[in-house]
N, C-alpha and C positions, 0 to 999 in steps of 0.2 A: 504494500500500500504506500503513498508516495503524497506528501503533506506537502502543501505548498502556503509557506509562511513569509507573510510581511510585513517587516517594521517600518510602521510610521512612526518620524515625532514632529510636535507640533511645535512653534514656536509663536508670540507673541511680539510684532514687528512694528514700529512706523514704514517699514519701505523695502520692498523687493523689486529686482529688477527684472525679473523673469514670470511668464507667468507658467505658476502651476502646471496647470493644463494640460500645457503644452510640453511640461517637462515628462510630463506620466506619459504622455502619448508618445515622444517620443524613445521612452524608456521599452514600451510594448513593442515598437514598432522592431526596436535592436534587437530584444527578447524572442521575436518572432520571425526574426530576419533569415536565419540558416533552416530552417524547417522545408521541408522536403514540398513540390508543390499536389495542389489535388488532385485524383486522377484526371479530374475534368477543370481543367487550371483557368480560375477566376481571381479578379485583382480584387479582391474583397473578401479578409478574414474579421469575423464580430466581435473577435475578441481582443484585434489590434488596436482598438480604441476602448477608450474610460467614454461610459455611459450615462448621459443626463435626459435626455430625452426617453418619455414610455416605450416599453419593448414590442408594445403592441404596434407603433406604427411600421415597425420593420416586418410588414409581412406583407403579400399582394393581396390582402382583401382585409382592410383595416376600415372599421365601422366605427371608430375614436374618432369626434371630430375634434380636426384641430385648427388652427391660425398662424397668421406669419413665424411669429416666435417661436413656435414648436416646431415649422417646420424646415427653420433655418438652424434652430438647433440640433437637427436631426441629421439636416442637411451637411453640417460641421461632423456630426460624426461621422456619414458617410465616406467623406472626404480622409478621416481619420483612420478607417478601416482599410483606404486602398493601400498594395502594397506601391503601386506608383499615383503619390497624389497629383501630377499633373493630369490626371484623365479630367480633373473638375478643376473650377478657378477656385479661390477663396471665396468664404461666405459674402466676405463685405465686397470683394470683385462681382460676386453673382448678383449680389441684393439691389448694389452700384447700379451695375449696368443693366438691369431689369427695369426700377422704379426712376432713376434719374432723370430728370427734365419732362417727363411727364403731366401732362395736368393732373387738379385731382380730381377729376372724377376718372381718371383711367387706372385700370386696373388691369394688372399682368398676373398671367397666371404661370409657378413653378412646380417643375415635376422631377423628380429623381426615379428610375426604375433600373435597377441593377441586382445583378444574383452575388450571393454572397455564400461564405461556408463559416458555419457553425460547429465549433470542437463538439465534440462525441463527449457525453456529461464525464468517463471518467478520465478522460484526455489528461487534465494535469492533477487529479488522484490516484494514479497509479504508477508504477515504472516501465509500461506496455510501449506507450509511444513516445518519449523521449528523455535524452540525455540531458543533463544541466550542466552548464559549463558556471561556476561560484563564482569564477574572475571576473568572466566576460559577463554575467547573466544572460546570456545565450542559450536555449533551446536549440538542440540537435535532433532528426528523428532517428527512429530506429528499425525504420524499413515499414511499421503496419501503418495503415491509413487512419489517424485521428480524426479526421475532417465526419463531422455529423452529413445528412440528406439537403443537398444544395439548398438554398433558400434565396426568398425573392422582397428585395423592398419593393413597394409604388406607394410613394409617398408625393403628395402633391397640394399645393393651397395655393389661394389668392396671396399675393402678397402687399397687401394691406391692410389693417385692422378695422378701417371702416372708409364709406363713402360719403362726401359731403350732402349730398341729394339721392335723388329719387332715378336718376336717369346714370346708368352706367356702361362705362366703352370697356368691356374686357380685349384684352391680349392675348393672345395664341401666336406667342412666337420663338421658334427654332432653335432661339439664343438660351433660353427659359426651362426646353422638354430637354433632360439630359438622359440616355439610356448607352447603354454597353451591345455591343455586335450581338448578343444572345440575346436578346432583347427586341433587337431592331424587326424583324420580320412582324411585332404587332403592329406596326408604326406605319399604317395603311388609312387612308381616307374614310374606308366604312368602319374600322375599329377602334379607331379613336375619337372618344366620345366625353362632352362636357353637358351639365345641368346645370342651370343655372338658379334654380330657386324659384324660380318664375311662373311656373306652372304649364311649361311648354315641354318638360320633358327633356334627353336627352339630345344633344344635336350633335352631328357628325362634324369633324375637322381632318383635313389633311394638315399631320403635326408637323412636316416637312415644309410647310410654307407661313409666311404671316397670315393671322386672319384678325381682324377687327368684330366682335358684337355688341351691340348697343341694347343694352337690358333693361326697359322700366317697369320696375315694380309700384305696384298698386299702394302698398302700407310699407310704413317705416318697419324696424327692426332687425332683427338676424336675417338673415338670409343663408341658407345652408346650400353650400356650391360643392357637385360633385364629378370628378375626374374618375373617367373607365377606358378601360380594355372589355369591346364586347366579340364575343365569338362572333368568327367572319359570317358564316353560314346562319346563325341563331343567333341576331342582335339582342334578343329577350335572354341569353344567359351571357352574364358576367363574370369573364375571367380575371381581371384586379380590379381592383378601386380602390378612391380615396376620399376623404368628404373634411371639408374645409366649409368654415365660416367667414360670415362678414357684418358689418354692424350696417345698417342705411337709413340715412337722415331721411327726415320724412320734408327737405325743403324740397319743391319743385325746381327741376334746371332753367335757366331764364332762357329767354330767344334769342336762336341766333341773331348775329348785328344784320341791318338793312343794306348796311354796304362797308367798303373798308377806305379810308382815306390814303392812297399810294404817295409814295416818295417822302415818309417824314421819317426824319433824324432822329433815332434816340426814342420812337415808339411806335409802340404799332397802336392804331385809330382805327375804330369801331363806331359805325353810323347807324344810331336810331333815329330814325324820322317820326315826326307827328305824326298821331296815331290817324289824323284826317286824310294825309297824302299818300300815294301810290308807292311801294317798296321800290320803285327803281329811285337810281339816285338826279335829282332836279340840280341845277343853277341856279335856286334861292334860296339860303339859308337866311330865314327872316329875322327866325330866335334862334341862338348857339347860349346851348349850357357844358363846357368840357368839366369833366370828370378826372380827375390827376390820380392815380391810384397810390396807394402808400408801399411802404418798401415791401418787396417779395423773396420773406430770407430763403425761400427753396426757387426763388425764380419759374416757378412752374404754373401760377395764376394767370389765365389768359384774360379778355377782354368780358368773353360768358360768364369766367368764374366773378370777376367784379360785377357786372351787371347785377348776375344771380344774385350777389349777399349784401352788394350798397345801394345797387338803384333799386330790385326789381319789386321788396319787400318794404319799403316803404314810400311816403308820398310824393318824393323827388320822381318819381318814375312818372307819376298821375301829370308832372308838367307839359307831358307829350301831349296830353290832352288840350291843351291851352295852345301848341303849334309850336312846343319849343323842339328844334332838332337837340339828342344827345350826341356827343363826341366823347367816346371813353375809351382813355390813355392806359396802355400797358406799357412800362415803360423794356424796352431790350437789355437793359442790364440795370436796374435798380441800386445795385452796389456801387456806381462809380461815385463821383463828387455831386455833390447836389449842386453845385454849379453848375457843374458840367450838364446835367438833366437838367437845368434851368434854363440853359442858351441853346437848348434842345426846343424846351418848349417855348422861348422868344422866338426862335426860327417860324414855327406853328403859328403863333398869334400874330407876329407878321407878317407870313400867305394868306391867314384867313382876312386878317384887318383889312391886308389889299383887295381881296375877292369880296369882300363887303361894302368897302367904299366903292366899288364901282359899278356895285347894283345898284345903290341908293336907295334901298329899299330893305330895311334891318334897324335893329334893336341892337346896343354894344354887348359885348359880352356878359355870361357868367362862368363864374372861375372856380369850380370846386374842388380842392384840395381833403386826402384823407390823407389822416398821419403826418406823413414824409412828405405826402405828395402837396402838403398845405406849405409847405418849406419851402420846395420846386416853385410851386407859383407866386407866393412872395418874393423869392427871390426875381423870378422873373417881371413880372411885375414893375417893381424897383427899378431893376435894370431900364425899360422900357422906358422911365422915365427919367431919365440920365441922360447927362451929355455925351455919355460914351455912347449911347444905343443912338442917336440924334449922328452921332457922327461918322459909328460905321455900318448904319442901315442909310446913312441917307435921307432919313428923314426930315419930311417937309409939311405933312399934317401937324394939325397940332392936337390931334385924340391920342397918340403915343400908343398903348397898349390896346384902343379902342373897348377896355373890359368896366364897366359899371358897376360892379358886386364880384368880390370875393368873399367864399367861404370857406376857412377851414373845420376839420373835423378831426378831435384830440391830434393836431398838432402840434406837436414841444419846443413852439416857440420860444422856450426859457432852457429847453434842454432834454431830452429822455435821461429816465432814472432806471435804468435795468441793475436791479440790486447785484452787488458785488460780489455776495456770496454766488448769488446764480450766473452771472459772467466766470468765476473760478468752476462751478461744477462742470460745464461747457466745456471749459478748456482740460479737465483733469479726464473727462470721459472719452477724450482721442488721443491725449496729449499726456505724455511721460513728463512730470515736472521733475525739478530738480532732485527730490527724492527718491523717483520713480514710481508716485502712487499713481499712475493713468487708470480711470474708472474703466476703462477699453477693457478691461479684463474680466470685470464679470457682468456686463450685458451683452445684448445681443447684437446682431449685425443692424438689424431695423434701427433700434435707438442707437448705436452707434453712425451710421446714416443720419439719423438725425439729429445729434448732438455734434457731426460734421457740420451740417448745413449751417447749425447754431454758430459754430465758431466761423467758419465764410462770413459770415454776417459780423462778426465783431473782427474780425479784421478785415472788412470793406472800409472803403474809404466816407460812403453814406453814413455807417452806424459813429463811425470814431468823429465826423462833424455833429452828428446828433449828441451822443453821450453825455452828461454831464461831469462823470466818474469815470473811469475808464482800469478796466483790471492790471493791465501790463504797463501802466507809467503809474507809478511810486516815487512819491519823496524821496529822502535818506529816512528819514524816521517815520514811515511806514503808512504815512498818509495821503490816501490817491487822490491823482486831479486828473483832468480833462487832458486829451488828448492832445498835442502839440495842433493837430489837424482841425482841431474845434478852436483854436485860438485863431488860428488863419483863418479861417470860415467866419468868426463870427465880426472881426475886420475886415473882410471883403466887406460881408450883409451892408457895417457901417457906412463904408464908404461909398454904396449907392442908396443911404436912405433908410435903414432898415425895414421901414414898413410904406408899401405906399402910399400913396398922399390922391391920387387923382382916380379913386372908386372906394365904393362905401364900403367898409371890411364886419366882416361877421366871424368869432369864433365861438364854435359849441367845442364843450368838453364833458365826454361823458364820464363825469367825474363826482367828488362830494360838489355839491352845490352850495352847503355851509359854513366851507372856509377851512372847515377841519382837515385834518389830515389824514391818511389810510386807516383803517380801523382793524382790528383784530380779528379776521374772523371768528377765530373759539372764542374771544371775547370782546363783543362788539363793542362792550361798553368802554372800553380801551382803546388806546390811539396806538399807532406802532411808535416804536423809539427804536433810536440804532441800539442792534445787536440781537434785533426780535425772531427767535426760531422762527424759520420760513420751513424748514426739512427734517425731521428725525428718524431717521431708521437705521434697522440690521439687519443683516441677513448674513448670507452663505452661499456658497458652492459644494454642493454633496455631486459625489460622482458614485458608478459601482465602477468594479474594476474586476474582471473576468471573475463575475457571478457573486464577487463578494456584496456583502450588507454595503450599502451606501454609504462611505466616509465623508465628512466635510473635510474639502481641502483647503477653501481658502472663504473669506467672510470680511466685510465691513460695518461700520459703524460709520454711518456718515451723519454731522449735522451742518446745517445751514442756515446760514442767519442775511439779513440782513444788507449789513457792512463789513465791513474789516477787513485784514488778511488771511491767506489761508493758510498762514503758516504760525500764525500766531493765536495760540488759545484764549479765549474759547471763541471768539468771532471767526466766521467763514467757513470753510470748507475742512472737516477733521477724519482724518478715515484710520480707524485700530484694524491691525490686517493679522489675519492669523491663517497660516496653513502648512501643510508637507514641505520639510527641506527634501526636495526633489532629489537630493545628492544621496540621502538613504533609504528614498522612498520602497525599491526594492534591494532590501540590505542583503538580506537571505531567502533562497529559492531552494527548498532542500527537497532533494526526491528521497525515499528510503523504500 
């Protein structure tokens, strides 16, 4: 009989430079590296990776529904059981290039399908199938086949957690279906089969090519979306599957634009016309309301997504009724300088100004700014009414911007306050800091994805003019200020005017209205003050590890407050790290 014993210990850390994980995986991968292959040789042993994801999804007929997170986690192990993991990219490469620049209502769909082999239960309790080498930790075989009866994942999910509306574009594409040569022969037009929730049943896809479907469901909520392999001959019987979920907002998607305004600099232009006039596009704009949209940290918000959530739902939209045409701005890069998307949109109110004076027959402008996008057109604005703009547009009118109402909509015309603590979680969850505590290490690829996009955004050049604090400029003693880029920015504003003078300005701010300051939520009756917990949690990482009980390898303790730094207690970002010195994870491997 042949015992296979291993010491862990645990230690009790501020900062490791490695992560676990990754050390156990590759500790299996060596353990398992000289072992004889299977008679029917597949790149996929289950026992060459440590297990976090349920075992039930590794099988081709898993009735577990799961979601992005599980099935990236899954996905991660897969990748961990090959013995050549180039067959797949990485998680965050797969997730990357699946969901990136996407609107959000698009939805892609991932599918893993590959055979795997599973050790024979008494494979590493006995002395039947292998040698132990104690130096190397190396497994050698012994000539009998340990490999259990091949086995098959199909494991597949939406990879998103939910949809903003009621109208959804899935993906079926190429990039997304990953299977192995013994696999491939299901991967036919009529056997590849998706449901979408919808009440239509399963519909056929060739996985070999891109497909677009445009899904609207009737009620909000889950929606359970299901991926098959169905027999060629008898579509009514199912040889794999998988069933994934999705959450779906019950807002309607808004309409498409009337038309698109070509050749503008720095945005792309969306025309809604009076609900009175004919959808083609005319040569008189009588009334113009533009719509400036606010910064877009995943840049993936088209012209629909704005309509849908700022015009469509409230009574700004109801102005089409009165003959006002909309114009709403998405801008092509939101992160660059809000100058720089300022004399984007001076360009615009320029060609329109011209194309209106010379109908003579028009109402001057309205200016609607959200957010960022209230910055953009003050600034421009401003500009317009300068001698600079008088002298390199040439100007000879004297309407200058020809706009009569601005409004912006929460604004920070004074400054954005993105608490400090949360600008450091951002940067700790991709980013190795000086310690090496990167949060990268015990989330997933999704929120990793998204705490990338987060930090894009705080190191644009839009957010660091915004900021009023700013996480990475520090005093000498430990007190943050604004980014060098918000002192330049906010001396340009000065020097054409800061705010302008020749239309009537409106700001709403959806904010307290009584002066007071943020309030508590657990305790309303309370104001926040610096250093007010925003975050407190613990957790863990349990893995198994070839059948054993689940060990916790590695765990944080994170709190988050407010202000501060992260390196100084108790304000900011604090994470106690505890797990396996990977170096004796497997100390001793004893066959007897």
């Amino acid at each position: 009989m042949a015992l296979v014993c291993f010491v862990v210990s645990f230690s009790t850390v501020r900062a490791q430079n490695s992560n676990p994980l990754d050390d156990v995986n590759a500790q299996l991968r060596t353990m398992f590296s000289a072992i004889n292959p299977a008679p029917e040789p597949r790149n996929f042993l289950y026992e060459r990776a440590a297990h976090r994801a349920d075992s039930a999804f590794f099988a081709k007929i898993c009735t577990v529904v799961t979601d992005v997170n599980n099935f990236m986690i899954t996905y991660e192990e897969v990748r961990d059981m090959a013995e050549d993991q180039s067959v797949m990219p990485t998680s965050d490469s797969f997730y990357a290039g699946a969901i990136d620049n996407l609107p959000t209502q698009t939805v892609p769909i991932g599918l893993v399908d590959y055979d795997f082999y599973y050790l024979k239960d008494d494979a590493l309790s006995s002395n039947m199938y292998f040698e132990f080498d104690s130096t190397t930790n190396i497994l050698k075989s012994k000539g009998l086949n340990p490999y259990d009866t091949l086995r098959n994942i199909f494991a597949g999910s939406v990879l998103r957690f939910d949809a903003p509306n009621n109208v959804i574009n899935f993906v079926i594409s190429p990039q997304n279906i990953l299977y192995d040569i013994y696999n491939e022969p299901y991967y036919t037009e009529r056997q590849f089969r998706i449901d979408f929730g919808d009440g239509k049943g399963f519909i056929a896809f060739d996985p070999k090519a891109p497909h677009e479907r445009v899904v609207t469901y009737a009620t909000e909520g889950e929606k359970i979306i299901t991926v098959a392999i169905v027999d060629i001959d008898n579509p009514k019987k199912v040889i794999k599957t998988s069933v994934s979920r999705i959450l779906v907002a019950g807002v309607a998607l808004g309409t498409q634009h009337d038309g698109a305004l070509e050749g503008v600099e720095g945005f792309d232009v969306a025309i809604y016309y009076p609900c009175e006039q004919s959808k083609t596009p005319n040569d008189d704009f009588k009334k113009v309301a533009i719509y400036v949209e606010g910064i877009d940290i995943q840049e993936n918000r088209n012209t629909v997504d704005i309509h849908t959530y700022m015009l469509k739902n409230s009574r700004l939209d109801e102005l089409r009724n009165s003959g006002y045409t909309f114009l709403v701005l998405s801008y092509k890069n939101s992160r660059k300088s809000i100058i720089e998307n300022g004399m984007h949109l001076v360009d615009l109110l320029h060609r329109l100004k011209l194309e209106a004076i010379a109908k003579q027959n028009h109402e001057q402008f309205v200016v609607i700014g959200e957010s960022m996008g209230g910055l953009v057109s003050r600034y421009a604005l401003c500009y317009m009414e300068s001698e600079a703009y008088r002298e390199g547009y040439r100007v000879q009118d004297n309407r200058m911007h020809n706009t009569r109402l601005l409004i912006t909509i929460d604004s920070p015309h004074q400054g954005a306050n993105v608490p400090l603590g949360l600008q450091a979680l951002y940067r700790f969850a991709t980013l190795e800091d000086v310690a090496g505590l990167g949060l990268s290490k015990i989330i997933h690829a999704p929120q990793r994805f998204l705490m990338a996009k987060m930090n894009q955004f705080l190191d644009c050049e839009s957010a660091k003019q915004m900021l009023m604090l700013y996480y990475q400029h520090s005093t000498l003693n430990g007190q943050y200020i604004q980014h060098q880029a918000r002192g330049i920015f906010l001396n340009n504003m000065a020097s054409i005017g800061k705010y302008p003078k020749f239309c009537k300005k409106v700001a709403l701010a959806n904010g307290s209205l009584d002066g007071e300051s943020q309030r508590r939520p657990y305790k309303p009756e309370n104001i926040r003050i610096p250093g007010d917990v925003l975050m407190d949690l613990e957790g863990g990482l349990a893995i198994r590890i070839l059948r054993f009980k689940p060990i916790t390898v590695y765990g944080a303790r994170i709190t988050l407050r407010t202000n501060g730094c992260a390196y100084k207690l108790p304000a900011g970002v604090y994470m106690i790290l505890f797990r396996t010195d990977a170096k004796t994870f497997i100390q001793r491997l004893i066959l007897r």
